[in-house]
PDB file of N, CA, C and O in Angstrom:
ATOM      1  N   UNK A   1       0.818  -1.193   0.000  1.00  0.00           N
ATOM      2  CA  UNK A   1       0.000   0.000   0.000  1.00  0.00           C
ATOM      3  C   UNK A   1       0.863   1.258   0.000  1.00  0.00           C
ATOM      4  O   UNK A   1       0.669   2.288  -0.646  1.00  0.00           O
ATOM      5  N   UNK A   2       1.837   0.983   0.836  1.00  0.00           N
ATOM      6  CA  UNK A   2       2.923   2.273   1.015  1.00  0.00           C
ATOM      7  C   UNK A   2       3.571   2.836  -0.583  1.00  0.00           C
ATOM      8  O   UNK A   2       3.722   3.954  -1.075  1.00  0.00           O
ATOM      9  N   UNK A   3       3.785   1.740  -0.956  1.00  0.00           N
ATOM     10  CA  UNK A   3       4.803   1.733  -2.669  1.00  0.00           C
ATOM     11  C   UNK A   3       3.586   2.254  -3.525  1.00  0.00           C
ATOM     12  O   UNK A   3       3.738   3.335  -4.095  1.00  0.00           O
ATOM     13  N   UNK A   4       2.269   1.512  -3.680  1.00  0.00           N
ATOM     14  CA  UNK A   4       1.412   2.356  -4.504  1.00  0.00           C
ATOM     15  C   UNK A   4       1.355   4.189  -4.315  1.00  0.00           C
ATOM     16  O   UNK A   4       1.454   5.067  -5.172  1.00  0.00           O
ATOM     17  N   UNK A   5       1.109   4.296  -2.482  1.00  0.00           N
ATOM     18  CA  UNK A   5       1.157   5.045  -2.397  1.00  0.00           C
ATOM     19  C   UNK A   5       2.002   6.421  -3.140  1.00  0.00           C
ATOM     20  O   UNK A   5       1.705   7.325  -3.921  1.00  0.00           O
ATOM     21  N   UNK A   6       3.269   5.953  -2.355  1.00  0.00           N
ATOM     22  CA  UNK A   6       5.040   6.967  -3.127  1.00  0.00           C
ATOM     23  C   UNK A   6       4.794   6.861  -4.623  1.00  0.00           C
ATOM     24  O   UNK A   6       5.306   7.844  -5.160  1.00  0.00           O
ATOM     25  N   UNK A   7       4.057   5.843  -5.751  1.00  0.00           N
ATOM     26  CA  UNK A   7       4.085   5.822  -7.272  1.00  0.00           C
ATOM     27  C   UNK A   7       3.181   6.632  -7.466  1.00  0.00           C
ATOM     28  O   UNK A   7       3.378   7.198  -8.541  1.00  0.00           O
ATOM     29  N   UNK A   8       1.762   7.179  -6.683  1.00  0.00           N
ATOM     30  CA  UNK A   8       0.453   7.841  -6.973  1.00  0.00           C
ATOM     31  C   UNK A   8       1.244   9.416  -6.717  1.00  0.00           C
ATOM     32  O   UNK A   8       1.315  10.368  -7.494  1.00  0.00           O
ATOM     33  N   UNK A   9       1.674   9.294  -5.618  1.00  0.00           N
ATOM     34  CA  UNK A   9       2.308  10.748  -5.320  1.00  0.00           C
ATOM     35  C   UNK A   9       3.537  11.730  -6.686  1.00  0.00           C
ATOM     36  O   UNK A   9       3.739  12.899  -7.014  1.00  0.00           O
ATOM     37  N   UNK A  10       4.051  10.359  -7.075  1.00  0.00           N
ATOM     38  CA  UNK A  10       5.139  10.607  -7.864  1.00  0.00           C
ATOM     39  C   UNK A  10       4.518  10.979  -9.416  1.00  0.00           C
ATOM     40  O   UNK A  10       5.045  11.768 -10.200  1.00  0.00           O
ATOM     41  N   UNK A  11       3.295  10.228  -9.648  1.00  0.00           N
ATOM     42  CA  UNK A  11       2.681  10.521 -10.910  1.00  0.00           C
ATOM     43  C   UNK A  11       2.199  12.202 -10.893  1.00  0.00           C
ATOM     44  O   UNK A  11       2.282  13.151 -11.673  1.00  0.00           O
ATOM     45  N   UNK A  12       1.717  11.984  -9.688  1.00  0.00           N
ATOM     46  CA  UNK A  12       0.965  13.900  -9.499  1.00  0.00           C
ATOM     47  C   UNK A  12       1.975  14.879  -9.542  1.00  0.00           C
ATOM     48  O   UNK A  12       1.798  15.994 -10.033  1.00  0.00           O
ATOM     49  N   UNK A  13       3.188  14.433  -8.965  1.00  0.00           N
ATOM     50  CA  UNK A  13       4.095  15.402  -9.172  1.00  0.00           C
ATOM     51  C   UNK A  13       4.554  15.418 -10.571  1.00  0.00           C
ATOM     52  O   UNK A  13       4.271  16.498 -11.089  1.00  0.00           O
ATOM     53  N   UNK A  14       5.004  14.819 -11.163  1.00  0.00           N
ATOM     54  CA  UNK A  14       5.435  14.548 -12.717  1.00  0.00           C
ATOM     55  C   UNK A  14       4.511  15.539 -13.444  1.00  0.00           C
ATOM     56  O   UNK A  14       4.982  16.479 -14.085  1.00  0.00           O
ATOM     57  N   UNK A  15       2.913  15.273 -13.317  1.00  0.00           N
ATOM     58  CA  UNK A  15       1.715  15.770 -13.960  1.00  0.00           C
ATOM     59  C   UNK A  15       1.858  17.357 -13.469  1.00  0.00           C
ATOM     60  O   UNK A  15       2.201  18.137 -14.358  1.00  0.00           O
ATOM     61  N   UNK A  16       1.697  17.743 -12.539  1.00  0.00           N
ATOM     62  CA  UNK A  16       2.043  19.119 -12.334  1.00  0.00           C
ATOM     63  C   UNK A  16       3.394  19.832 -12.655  1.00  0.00           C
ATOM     64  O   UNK A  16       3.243  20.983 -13.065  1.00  0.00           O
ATOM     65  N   UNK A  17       4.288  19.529 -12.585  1.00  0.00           N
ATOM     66  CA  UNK A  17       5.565  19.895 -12.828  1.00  0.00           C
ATOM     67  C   UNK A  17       5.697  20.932 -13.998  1.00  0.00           C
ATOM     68  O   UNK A  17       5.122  20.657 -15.051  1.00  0.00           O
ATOM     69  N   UNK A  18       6.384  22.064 -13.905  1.00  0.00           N
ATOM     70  CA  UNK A  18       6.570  22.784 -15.068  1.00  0.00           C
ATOM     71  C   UNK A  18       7.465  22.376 -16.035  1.00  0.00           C
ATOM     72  O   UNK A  18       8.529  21.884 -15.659  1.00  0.00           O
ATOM     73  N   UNK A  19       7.197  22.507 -17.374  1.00  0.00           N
ATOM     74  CA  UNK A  19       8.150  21.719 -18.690  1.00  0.00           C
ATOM     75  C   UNK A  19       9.367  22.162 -18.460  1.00  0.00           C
ATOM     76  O   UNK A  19       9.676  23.303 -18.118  1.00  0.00           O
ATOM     77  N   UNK A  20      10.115  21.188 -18.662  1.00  0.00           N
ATOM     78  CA  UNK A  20      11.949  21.403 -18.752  1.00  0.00           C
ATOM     79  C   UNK A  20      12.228  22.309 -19.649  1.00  0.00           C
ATOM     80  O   UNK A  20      13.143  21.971 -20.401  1.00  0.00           O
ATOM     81  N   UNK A  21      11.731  23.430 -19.861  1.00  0.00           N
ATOM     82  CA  UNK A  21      12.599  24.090 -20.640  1.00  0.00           C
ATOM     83  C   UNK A  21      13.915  24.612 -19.980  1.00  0.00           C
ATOM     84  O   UNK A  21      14.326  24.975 -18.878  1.00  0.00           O
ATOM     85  N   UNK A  22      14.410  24.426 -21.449  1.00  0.00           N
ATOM     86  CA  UNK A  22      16.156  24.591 -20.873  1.00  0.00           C
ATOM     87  C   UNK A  22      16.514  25.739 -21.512  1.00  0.00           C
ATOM     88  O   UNK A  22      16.443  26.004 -22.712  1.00  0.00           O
ATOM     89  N   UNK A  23      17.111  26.747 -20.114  1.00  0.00           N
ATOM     90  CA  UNK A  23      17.616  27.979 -19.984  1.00  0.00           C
ATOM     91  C   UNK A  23      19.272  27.636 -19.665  1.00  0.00           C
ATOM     92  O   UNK A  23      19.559  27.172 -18.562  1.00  0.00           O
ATOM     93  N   UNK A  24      20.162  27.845 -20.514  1.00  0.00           N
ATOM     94  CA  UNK A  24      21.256  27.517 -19.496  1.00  0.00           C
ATOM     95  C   UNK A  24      21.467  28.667 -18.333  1.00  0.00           C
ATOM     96  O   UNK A  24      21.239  29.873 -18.423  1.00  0.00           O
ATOM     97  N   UNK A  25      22.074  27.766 -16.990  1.00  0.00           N
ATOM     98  CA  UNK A  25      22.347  28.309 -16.158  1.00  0.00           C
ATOM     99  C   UNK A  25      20.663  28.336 -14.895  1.00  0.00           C
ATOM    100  O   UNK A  25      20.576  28.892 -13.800  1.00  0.00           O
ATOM    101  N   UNK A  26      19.847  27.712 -15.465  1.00  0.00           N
ATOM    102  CA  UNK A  26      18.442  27.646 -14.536  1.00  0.00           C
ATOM    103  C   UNK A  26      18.294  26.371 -14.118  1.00  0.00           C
ATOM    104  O   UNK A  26      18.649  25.413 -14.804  1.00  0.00           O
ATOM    105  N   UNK A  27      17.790  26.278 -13.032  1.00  0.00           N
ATOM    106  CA  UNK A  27      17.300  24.891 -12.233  1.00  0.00           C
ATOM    107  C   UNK A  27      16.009  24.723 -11.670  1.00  0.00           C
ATOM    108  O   UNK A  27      15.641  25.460 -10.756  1.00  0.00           O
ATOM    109  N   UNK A  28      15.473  24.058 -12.007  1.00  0.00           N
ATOM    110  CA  UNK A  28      13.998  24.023 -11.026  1.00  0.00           C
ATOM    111  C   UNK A  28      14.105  22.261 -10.204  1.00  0.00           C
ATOM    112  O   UNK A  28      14.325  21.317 -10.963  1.00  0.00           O
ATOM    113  N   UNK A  29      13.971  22.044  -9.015  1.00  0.00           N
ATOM    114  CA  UNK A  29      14.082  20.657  -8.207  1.00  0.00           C
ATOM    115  C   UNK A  29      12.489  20.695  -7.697  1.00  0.00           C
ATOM    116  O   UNK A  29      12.012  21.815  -7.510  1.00  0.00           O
ATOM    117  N   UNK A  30      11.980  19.990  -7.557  1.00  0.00           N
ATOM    118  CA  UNK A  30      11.166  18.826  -6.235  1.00  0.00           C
ATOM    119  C   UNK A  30      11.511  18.067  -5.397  1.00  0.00           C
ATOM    120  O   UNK A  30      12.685  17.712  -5.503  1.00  0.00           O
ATOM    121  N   UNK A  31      10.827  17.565  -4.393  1.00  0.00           N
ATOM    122  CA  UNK A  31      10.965  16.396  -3.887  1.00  0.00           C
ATOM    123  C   UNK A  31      11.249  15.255  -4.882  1.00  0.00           C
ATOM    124  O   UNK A  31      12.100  14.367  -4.818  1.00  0.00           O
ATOM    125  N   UNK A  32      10.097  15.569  -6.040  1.00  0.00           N
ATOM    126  CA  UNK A  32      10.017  14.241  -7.003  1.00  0.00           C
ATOM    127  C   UNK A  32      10.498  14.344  -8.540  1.00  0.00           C
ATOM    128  O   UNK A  32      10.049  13.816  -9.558  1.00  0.00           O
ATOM    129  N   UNK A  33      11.713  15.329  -8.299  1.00  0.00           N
ATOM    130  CA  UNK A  33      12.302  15.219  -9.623  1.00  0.00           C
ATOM    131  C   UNK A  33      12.237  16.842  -9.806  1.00  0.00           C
ATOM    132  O   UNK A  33      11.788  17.647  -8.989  1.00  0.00           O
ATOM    133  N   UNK A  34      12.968  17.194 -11.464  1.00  0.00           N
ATOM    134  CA  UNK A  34      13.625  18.322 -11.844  1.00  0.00           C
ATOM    135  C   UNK A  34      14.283  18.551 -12.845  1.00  0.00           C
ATOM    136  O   UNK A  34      14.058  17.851 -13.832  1.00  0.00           O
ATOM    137  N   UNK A  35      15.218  19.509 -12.914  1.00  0.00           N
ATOM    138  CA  UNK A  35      15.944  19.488 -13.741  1.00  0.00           C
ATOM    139  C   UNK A  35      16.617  20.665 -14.308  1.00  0.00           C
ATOM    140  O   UNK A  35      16.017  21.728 -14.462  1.00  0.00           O
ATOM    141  N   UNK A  36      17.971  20.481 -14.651  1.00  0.00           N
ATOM    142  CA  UNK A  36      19.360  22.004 -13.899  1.00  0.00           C
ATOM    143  C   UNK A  36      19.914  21.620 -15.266  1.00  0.00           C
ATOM    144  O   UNK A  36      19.871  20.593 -15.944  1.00  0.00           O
ATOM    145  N   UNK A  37      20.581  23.126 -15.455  1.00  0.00           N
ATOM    146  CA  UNK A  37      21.136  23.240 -16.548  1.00  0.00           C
ATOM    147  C   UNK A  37      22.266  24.352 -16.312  1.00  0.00           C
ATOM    148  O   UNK A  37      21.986  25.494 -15.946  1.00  0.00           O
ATOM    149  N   UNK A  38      23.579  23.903 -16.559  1.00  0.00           N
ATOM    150  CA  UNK A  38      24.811  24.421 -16.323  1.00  0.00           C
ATOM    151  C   UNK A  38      24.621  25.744 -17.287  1.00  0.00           C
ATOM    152  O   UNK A  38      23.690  26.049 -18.033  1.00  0.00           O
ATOM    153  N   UNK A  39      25.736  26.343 -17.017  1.00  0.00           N
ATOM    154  CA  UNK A  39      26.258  27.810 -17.517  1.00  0.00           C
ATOM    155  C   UNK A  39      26.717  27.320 -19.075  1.00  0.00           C
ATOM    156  O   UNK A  39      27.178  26.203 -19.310  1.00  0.00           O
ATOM    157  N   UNK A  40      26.538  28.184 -19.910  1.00  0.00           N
ATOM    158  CA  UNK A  40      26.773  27.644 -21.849  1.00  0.00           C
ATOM    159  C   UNK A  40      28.425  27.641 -21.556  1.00  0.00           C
ATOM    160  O   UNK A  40      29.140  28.140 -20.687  1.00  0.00           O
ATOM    161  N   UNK A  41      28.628  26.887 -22.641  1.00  0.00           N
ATOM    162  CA  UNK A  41      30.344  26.835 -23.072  1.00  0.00           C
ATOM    163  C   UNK A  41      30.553  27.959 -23.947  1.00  0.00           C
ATOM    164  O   UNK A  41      29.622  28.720 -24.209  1.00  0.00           O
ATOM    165  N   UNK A  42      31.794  28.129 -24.453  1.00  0.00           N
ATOM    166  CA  UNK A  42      32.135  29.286 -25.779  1.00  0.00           C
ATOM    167  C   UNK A  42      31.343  29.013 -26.672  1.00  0.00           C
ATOM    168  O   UNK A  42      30.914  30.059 -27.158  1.00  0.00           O
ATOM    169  N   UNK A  43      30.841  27.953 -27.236  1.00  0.00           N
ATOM    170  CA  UNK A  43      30.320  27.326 -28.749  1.00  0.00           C
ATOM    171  C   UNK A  43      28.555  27.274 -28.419  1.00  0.00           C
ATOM    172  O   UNK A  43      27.720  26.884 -29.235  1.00  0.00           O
ATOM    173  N   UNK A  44      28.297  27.705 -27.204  1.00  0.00           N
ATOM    174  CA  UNK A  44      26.897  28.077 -26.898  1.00  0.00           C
ATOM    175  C   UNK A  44      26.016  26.582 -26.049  1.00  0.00           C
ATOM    176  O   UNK A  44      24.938  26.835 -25.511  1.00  0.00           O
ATOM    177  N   UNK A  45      26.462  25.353 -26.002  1.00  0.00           N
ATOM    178  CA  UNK A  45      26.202  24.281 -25.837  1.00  0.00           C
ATOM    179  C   UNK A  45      26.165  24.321 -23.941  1.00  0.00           C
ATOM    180  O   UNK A  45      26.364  25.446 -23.484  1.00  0.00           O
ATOM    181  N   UNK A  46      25.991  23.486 -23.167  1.00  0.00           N
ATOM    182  CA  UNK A  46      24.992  23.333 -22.194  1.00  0.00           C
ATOM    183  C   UNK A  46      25.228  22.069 -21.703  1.00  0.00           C
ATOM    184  O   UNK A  46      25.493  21.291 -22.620  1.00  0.00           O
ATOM    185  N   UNK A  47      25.237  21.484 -20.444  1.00  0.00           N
ATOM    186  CA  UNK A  47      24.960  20.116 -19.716  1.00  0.00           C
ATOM    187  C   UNK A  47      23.406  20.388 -19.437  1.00  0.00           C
ATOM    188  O   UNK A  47      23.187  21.419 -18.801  1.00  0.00           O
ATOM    189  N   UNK A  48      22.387  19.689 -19.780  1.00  0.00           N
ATOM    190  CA  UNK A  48      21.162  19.028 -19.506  1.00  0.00           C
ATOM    191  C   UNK A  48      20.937  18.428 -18.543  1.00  0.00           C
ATOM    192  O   UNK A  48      20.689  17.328 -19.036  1.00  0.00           O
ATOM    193  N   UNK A  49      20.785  18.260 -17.043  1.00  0.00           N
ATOM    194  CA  UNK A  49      19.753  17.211 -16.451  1.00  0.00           C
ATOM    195  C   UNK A  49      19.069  17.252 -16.123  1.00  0.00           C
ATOM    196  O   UNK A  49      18.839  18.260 -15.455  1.00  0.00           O
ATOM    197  N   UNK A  50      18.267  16.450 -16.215  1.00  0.00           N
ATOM    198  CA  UNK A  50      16.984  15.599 -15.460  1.00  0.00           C
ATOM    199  C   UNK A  50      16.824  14.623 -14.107  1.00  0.00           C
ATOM    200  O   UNK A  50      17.453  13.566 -14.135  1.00  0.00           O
ATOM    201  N   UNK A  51      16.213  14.849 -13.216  1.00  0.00           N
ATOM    202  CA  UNK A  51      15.939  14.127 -12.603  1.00  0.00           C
ATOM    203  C   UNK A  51      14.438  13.168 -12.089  1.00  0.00           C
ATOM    204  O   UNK A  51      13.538  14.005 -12.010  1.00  0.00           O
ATOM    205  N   UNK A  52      14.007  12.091 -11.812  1.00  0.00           N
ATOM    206  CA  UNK A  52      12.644  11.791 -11.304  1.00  0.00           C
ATOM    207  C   UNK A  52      12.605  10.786 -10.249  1.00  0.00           C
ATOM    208  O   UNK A  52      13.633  10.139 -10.046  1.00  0.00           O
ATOM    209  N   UNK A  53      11.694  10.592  -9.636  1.00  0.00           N
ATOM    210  CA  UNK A  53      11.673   9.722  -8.294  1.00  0.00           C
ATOM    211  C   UNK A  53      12.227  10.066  -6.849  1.00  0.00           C
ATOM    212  O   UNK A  53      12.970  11.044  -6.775  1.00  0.00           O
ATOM    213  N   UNK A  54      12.001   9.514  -5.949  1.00  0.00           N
ATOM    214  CA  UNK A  54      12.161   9.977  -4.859  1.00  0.00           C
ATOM    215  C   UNK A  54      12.613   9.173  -3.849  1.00  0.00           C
ATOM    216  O   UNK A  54      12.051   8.079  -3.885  1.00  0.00           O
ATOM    217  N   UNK A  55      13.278   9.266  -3.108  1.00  0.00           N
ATOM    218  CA  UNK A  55      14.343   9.191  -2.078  1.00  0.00           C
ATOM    219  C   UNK A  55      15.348   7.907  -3.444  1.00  0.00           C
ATOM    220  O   UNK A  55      15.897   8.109  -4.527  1.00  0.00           O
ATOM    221  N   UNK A  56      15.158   6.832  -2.693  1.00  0.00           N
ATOM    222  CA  UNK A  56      16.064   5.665  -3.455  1.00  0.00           C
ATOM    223  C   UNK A  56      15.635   5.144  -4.717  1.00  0.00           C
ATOM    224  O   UNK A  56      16.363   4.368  -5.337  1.00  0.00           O
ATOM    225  N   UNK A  57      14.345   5.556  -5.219  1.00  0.00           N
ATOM    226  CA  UNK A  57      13.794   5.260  -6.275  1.00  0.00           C
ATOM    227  C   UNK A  57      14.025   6.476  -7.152  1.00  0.00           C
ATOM    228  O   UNK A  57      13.004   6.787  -7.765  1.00  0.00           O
ATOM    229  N   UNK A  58      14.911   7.133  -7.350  1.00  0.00           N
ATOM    230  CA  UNK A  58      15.307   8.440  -7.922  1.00  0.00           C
ATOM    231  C   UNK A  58      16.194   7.721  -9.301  1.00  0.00           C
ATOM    232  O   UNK A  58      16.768   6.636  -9.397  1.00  0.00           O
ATOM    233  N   UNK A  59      15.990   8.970 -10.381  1.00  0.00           N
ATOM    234  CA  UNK A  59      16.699   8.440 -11.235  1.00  0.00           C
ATOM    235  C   UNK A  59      17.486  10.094 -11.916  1.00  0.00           C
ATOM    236  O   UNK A  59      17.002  11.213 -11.750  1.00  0.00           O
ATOM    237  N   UNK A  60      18.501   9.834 -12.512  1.00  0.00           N
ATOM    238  CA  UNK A  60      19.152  11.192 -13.458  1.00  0.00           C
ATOM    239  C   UNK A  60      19.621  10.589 -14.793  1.00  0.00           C
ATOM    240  O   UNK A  60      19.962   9.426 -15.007  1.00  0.00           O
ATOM    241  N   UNK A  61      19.565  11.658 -15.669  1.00  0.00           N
ATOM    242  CA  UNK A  61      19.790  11.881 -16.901  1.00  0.00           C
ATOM    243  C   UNK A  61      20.441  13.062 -17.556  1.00  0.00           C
ATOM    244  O   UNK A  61      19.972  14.173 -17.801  1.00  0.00           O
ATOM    245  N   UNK A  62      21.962  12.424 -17.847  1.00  0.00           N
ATOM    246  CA  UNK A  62      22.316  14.356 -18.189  1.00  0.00           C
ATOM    247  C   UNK A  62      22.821  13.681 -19.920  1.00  0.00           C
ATOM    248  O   UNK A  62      22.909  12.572 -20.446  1.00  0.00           O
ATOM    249  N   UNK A  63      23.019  14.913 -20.261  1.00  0.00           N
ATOM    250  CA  UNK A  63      23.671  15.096 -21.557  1.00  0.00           C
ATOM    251  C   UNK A  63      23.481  16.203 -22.291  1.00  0.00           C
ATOM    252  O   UNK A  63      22.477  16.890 -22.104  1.00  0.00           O
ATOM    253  N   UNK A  64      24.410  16.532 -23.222  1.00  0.00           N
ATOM    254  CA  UNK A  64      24.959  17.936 -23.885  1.00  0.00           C
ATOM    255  C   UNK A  64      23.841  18.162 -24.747  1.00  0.00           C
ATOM    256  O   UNK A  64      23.316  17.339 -25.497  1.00  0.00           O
ATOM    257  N   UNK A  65      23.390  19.896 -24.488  1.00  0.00           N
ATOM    258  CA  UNK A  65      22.300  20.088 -25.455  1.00  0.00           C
ATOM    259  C   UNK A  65      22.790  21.773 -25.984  1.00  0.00           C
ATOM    260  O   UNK A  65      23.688  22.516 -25.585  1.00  0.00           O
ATOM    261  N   UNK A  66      21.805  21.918 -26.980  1.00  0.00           N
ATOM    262  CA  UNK A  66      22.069  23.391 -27.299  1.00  0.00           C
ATOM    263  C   UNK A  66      20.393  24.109 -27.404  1.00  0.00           C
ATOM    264  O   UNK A  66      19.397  23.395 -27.286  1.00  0.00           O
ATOM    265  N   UNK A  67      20.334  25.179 -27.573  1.00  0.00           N
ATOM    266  CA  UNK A  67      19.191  25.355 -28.088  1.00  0.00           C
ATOM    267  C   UNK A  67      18.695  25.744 -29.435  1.00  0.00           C
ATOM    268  O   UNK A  67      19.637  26.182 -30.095  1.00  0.00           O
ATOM    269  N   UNK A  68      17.538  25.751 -30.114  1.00  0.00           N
ATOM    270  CA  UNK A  68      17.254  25.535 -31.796  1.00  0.00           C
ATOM    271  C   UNK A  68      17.228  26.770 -31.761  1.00  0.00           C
ATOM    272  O   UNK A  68      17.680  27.461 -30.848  1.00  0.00           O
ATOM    273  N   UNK A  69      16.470  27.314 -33.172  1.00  0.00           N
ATOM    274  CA  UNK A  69      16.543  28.296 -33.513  1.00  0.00           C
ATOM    275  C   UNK A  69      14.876  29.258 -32.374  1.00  0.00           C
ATOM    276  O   UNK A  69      14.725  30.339 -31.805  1.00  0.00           O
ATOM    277  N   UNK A  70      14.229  28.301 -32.556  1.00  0.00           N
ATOM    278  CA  UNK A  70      13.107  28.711 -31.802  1.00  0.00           C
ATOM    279  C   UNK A  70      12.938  28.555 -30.188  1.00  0.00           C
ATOM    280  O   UNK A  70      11.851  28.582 -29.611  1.00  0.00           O
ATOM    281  N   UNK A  71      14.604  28.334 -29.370  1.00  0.00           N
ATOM    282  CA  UNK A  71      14.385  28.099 -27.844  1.00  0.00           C
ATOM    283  C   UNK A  71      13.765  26.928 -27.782  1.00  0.00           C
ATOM    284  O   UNK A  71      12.638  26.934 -27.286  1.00  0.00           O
ATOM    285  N   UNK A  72      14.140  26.084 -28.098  1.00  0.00           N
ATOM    286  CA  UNK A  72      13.880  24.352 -27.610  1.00  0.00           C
ATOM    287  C   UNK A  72      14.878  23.415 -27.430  1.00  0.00           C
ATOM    288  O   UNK A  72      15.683  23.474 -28.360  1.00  0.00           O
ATOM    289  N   UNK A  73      15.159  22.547 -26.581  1.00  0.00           N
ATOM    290  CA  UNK A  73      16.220  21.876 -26.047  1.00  0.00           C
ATOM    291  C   UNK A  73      16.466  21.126 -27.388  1.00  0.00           C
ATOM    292  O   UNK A  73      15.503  20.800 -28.082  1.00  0.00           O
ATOM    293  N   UNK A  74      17.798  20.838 -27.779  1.00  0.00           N
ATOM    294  CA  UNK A  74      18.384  19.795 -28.858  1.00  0.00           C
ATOM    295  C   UNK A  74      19.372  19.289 -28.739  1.00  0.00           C
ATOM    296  O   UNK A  74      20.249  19.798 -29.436  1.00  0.00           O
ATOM    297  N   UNK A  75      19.796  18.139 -27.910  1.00  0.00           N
ATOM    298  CA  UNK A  75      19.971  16.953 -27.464  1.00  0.00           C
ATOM    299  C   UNK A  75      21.399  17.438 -28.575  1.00  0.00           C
ATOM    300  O   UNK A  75      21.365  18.179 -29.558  1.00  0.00           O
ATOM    301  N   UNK A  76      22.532  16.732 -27.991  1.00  0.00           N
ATOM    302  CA  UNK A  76      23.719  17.204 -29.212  1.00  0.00           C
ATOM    303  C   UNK A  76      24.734  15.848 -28.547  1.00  0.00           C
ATOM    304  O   UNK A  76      24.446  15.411 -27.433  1.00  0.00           O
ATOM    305  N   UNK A  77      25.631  15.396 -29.144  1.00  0.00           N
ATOM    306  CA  UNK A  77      26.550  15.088 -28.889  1.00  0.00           C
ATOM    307  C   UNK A  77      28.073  15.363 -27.968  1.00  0.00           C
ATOM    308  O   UNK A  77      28.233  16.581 -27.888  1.00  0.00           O
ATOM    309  N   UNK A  78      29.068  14.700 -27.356  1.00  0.00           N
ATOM    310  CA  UNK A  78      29.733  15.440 -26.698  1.00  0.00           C
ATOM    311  C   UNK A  78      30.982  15.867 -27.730  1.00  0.00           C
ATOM    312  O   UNK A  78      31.985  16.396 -27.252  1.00  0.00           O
ATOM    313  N   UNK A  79      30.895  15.667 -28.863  1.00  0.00           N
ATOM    314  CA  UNK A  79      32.022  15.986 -29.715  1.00  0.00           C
ATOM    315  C   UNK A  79      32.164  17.908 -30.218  1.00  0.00           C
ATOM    316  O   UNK A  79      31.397  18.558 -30.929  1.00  0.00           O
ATOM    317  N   UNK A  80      32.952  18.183 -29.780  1.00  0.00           N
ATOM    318  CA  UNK A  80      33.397  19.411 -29.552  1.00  0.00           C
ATOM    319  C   UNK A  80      33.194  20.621 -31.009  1.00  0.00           C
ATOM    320  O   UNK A  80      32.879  21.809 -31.082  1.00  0.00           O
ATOM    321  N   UNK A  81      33.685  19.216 -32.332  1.00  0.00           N
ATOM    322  CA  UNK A  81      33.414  19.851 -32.953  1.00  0.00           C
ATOM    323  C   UNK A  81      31.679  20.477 -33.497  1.00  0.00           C
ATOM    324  O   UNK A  81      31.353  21.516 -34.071  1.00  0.00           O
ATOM    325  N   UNK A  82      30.798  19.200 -32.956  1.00  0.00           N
ATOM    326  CA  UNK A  82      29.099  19.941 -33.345  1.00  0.00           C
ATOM    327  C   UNK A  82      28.696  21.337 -33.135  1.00  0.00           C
ATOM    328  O   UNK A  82      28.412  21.598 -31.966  1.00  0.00           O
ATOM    329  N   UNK A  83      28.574  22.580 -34.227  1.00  0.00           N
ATOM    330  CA  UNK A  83      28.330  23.732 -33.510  1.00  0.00           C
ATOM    331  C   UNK A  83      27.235  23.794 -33.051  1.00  0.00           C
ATOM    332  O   UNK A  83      26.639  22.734 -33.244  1.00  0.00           O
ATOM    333  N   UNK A  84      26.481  24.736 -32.370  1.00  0.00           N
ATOM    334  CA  UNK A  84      25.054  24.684 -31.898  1.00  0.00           C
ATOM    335  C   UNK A  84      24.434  25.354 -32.635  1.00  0.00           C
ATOM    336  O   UNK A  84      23.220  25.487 -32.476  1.00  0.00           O
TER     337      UNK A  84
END
């Protein structure tokens, strides 16, 4: 009952949560997840993460992004040469 419980709680938080948009240099956390975005490099590019779940059932996700032409996250490679 307890575990349904922490998964019902964790869905509502997910469902409310404001969209990851990625600002570099902004972070927004929860109890039940989030997600931070480092200061840009010279070439304009960004560390991405994500986080979800709570206490030991927590999970992260990072990786190099830039943003498009219209301010939307785009997932990039770590190879130095990709410009953004």
């Amino acid at each position: 009952m307890f575990r349904l419980l922490c998964a019902a709680l964790a869905a509502v938080g997910l469902c409310l949560a404001p969209q990851a948009s990625a600002v570099p240099g902004q972070c927004w956390q929860s109890p039940f997840g989030g997600f931070c975005d480092t200061l840009p490099q010279a070439d304009g590019s960004f560390q991405h993460c994500e986080s979800v779940g709570f206490g030991s059932s927590s999970y992260r996700n990072c990786y190099q992004a830039c943003m498009d032409n219209v301010g939307r996250l785009m997932p990039t490679d770590y190879d130095y040469e990709t410009p953004c």
